[in-house]
C-alpha positions as CSV (number, residue, x, y, z in Angstrom):
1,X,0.0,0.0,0.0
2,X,1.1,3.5,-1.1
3,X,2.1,5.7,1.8
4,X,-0.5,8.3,0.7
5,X,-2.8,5.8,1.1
6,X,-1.6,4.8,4.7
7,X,-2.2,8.6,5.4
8,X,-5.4,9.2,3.8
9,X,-6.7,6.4,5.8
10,X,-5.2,7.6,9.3
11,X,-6.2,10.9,9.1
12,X,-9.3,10.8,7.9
13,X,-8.9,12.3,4.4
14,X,-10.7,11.3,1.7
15,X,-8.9,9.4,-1.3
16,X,-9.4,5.5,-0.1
17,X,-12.3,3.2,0.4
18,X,-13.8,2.5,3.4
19,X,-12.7,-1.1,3.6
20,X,-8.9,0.2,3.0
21,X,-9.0,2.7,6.1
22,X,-10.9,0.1,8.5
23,X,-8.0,-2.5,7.1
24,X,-5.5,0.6,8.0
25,X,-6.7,1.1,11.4
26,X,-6.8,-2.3,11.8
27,X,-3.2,-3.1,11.6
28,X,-2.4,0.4,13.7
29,X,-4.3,-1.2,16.5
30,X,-2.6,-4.2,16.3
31,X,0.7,-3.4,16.5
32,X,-0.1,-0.5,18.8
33,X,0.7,2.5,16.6
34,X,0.3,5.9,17.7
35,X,1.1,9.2,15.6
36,X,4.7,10.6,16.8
37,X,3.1,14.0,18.3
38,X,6.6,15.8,17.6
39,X,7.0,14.7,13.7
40,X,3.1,15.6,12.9
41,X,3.8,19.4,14.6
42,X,6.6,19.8,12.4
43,X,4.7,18.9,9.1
44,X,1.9,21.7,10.0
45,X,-0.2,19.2,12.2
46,X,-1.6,20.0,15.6
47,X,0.9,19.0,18.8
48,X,-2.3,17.5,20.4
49,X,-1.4,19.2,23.6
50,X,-2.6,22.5,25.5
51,X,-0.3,23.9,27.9
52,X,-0.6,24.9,31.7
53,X,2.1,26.3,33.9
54,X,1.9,27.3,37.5
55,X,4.1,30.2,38.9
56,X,3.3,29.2,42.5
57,X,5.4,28.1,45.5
58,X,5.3,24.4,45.1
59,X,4.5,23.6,49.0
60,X,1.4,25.9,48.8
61,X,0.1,24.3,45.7
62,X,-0.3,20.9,47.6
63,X,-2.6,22.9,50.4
64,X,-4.9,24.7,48.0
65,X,-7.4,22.4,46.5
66,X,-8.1,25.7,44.2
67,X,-5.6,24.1,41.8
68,X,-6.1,20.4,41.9
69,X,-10.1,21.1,41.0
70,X,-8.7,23.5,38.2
71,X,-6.9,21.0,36.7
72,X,-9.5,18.6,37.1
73,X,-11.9,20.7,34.8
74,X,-9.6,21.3,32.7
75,X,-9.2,17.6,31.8
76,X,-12.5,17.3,32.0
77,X,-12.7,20.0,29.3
78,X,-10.0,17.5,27.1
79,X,-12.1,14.5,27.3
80,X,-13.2,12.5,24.2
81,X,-10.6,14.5,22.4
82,X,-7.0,13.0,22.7
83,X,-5.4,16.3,24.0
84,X,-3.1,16.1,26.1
85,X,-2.1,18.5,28.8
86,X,1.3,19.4,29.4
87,X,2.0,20.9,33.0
88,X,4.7,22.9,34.7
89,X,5.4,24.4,38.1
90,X,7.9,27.5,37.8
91,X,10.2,28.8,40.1
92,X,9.4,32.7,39.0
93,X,8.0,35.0,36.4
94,X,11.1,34.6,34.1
95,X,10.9,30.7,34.1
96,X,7.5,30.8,33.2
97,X,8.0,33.4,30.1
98,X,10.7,30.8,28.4
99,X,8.2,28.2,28.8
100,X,6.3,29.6,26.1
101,X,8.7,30.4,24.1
102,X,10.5,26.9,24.4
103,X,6.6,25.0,23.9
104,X,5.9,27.3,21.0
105,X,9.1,26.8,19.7
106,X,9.5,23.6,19.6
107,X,5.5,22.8,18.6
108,X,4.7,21.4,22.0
109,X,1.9,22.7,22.6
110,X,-1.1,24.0,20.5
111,X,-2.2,26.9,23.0
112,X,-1.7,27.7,27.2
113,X,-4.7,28.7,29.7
114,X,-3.0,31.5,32.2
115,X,-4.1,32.4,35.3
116,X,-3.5,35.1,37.9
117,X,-3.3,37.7,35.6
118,X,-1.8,40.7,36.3
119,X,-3.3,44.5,35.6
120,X,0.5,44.8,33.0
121,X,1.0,41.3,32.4
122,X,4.3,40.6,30.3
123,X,2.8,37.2,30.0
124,X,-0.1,38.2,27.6
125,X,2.6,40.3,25.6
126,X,4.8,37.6,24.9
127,X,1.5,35.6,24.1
128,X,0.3,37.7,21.4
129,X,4.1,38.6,20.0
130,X,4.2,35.2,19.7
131,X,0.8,34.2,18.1
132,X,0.2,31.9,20.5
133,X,-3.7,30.8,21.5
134,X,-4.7,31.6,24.9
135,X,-7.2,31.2,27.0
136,X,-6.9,33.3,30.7
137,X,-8.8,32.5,33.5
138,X,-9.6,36.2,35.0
139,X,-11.9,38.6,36.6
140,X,-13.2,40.5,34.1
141,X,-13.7,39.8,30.0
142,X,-10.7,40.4,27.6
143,X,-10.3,43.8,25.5
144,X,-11.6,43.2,21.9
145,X,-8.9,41.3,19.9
146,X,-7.1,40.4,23.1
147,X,-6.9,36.7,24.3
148,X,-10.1,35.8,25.7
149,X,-10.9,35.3,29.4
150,X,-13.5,32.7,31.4
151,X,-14.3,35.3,34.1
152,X,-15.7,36.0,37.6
153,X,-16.3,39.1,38.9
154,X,-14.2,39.8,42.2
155,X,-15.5,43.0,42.5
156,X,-18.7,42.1,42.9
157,X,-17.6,38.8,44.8
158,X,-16.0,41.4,47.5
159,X,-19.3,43.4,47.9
160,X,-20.9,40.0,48.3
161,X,-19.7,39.2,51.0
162,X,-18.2,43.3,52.3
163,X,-22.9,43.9,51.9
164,X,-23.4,40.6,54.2
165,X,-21.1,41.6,56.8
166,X,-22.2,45.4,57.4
167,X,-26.1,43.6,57.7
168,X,-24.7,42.0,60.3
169,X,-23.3,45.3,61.6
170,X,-19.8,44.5,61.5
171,X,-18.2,47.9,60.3
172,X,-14.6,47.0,61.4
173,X,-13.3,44.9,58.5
174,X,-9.9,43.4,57.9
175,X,-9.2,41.6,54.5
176,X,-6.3,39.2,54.7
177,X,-5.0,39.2,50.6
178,X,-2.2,37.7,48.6
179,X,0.0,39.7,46.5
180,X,-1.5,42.8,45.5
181,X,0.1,42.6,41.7
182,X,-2.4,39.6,40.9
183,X,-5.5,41.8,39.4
184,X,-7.9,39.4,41.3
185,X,-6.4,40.3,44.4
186,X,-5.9,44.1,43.7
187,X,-9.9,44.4,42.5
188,X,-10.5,43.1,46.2
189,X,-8.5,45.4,47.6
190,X,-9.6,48.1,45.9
191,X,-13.3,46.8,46.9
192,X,-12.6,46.9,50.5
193,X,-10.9,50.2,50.8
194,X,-14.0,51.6,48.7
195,X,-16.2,50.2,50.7
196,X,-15.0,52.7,53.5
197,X,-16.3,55.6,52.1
198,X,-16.3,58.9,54.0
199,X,-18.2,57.1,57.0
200,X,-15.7,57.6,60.0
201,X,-17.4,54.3,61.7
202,X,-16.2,52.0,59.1
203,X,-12.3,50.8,59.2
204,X,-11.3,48.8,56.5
205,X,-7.5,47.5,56.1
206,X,-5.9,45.2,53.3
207,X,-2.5,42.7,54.8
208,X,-0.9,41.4,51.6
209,X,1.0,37.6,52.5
210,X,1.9,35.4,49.7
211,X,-1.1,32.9,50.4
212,X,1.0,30.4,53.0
213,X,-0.5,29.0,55.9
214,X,2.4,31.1,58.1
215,X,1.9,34.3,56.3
216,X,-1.7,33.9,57.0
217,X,-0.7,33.4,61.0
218,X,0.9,36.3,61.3
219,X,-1.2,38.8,59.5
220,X,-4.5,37.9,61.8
221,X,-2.1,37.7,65.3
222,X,-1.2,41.4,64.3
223,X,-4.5,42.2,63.1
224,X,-5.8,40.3,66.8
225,X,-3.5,42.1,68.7
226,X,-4.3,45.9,67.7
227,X,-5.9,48.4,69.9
228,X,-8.7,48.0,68.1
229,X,-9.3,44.3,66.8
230,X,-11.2,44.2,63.7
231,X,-15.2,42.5,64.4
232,X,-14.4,40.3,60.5
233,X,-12.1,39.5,58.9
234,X,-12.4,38.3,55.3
235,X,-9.3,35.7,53.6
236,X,-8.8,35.4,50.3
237,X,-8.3,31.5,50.2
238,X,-9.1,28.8,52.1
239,X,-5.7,28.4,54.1
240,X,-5.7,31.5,55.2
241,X,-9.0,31.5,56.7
242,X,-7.8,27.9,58.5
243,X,-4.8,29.6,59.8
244,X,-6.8,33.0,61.0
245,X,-9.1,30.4,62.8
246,X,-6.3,28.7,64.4
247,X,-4.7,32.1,65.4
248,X,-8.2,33.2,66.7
249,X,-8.5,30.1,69.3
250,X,-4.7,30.5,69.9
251,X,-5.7,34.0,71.5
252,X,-8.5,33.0,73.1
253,X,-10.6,35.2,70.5
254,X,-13.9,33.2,70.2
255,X,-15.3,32.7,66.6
256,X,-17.8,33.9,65.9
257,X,-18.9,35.7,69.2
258,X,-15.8,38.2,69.1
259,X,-14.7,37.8,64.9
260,X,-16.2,37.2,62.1
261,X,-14.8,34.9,59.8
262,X,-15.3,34.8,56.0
263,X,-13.1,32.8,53.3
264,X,-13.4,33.6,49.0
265,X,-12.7,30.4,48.8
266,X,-14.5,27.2,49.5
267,X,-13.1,24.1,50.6
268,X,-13.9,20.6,52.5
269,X,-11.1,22.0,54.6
270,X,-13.2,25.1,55.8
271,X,-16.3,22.9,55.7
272,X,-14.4,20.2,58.3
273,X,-13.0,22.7,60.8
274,X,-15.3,24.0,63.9
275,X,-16.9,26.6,63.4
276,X,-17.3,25.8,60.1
277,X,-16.1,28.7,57.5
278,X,-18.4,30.9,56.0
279,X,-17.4,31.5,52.3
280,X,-18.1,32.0,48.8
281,X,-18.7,28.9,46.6
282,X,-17.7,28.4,43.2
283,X,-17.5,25.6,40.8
284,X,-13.9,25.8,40.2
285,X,-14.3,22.1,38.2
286,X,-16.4,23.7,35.6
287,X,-14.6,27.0,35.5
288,X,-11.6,24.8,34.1
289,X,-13.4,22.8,31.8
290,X,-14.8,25.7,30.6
291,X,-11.7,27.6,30.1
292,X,-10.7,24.2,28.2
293,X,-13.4,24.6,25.8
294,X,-12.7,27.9,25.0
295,X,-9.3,27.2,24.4
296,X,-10.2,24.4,22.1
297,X,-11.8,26.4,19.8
298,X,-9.7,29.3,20.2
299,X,-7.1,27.1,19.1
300,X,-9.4,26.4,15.9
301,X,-10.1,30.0,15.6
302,X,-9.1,32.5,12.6
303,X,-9.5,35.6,15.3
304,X,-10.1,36.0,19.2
305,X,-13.1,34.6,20.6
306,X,-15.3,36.9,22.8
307,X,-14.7,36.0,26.4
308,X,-17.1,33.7,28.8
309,X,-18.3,34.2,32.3
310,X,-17.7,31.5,34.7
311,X,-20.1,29.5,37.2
312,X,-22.0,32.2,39.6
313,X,-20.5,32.5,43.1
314,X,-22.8,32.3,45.5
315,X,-22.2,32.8,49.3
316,X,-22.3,29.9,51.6
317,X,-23.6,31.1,55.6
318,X,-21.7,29.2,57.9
319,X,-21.4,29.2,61.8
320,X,-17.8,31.5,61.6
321,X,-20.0,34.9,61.4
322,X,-22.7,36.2,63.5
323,X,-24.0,39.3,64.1
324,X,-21.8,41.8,66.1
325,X,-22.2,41.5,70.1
326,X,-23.6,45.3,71.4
């Protein structure tokens, strides 16, 4: 048999019989043959891959179950479709930049989902110098023409939960953040310091940490130990909040008689501990898969796709906040 023919049939191309490509595939399957992903991206084919790095400390990424149910959509997103995903943990910024150019470079990878974006992101630069599809996983949509986002609104997630903590007359606030240069993370900061106003009863104050368990410590034992001790305080992930409640019962600070505790992220971690954490709940499962879809078509795409809002947030009551004590 011709090798056209071999290659008609394996790719689906028309130019042989039926019978000829089932007797193709056939003989594929039996001696286990797979397409060599590397050879097909340098003929013009598709790498069959979409790539994912994480610029994250690497012993915080095994406490936040953020990531693991990212990933988890995301190859939920992939199935049925034989792409791959290619994953990588870097040490910094710079690390991460090289990635993409060494992927695109070397045809590993068809297109990349980003995430923690930042408000001047070299990442989305180098993205679009290089042509590459992308797919980021944001707070807001994309600019026209820009790489498209899946996207939930963390300013309106802040006054979410900011709106149910004044009801319950809490006017002292404390927001325990991670790094102010992720644009998530500066939206909410800029929320809570809004929030404020020109109303000399309400305090609001924003502690930055780099989302560890110890950083989280120490941010709510200083914030405890003040003059004036905040009535809530809000976390921005899961193991922060865990940590402010272990600081809290360290101090002898009762939860939620004397603080208010509130978590943006949800967990079975915060669901397990007592009192149990209130928080806001998303379906981060479905906000990878659909950031996966989106890149799959992106990646099929002439121009940028219009972004895509995520799953709805929706806050879950728990017994960390109550109503503040006269």
């Amino acid at each position: 048999m011709s090798i056209s023919a071999v290659s008609f049939a394996l790719n689906g191309r028309p130019g042989v019989s039926e019978a000829t490509r089932e007797r193709v595939r056939q003989v594929a399957r039996d001696l286990d043959w797979q397409p060599h992903t590397a050879a097909r991206a340098l003929g013009g084919a598709k790498a069959g891959s979409i790539g994912f790095v994480l610029n994250r400390p690497a012993r915080t990424l095994g406490t936040e179950s953020f990531f693991g149910d990212l990933i988890s959509g995301i190859q939920l997103g992939l199935t049925g479709t034989h792409i791959g995903m290619t994953l990588l943990v870097a040490r910094d910024a710079e690390e991460e930049l090289e990635t993409y150019r060494d992927w695109w470079r070397g045809h590993r990878v068809d297109g990349v989902i980003v995430i923690d974006p930042r408000r001047d992101d070299d990442r989305l630069r180098l993205l679009a110098e290089l042509g590459m599809p992308s797919v980021v996983v944001g707070s807001h949509p994309s600019p026209a023409g820009a790489a498209p986002s899946v996207w939930i609104d963390d300013s309106d997630a802040t006054d979410t939960v900011l709106r149910y903590l004044r009801a319950l007359g809490h006017r002292r606030i404390a927001h325990v953040s991670g790094p102010p240069e992720f644009e998530h993370t500066a939206l909410r900061i800029d929320r809570v310091r809004a929030f404020a106003g020109d109303d000399p009863d309400d305090r609001t104050e924003s502690v930055p940490t780099d989302y560890s368990a110890e950083a989280g410590a120490a941010a709510t034992r200083r914030l405890l130990s003040g003059a004036t001790r905040p009535t809530a305080i809000v976390f921005d992930n899961d193991v922060l909040a865990v940590a402010g409640l272990g600081v809290a019962s360290e101090m002898g600070v009762r939860v939620p008689q004397d603080v208010s505790i509130v978590s943006f992220d949800d967990s079975a971690m915060i669901r397990l501990v007592r009192p149990a954490i209130t928080s806001l709940t998303r379906d981060t499962v479905e906000l990878g898969q659909r950031a996966a879809v989106l890149l799959r078509e992106q990646i099929e795409a002439d121009t940028a796709l219009p972004s895509r809002p995520g799953p709805e947030l929706t806050l879950s009551v728990r017994e960390s906040t109550a109503r503040v004590t006269p």
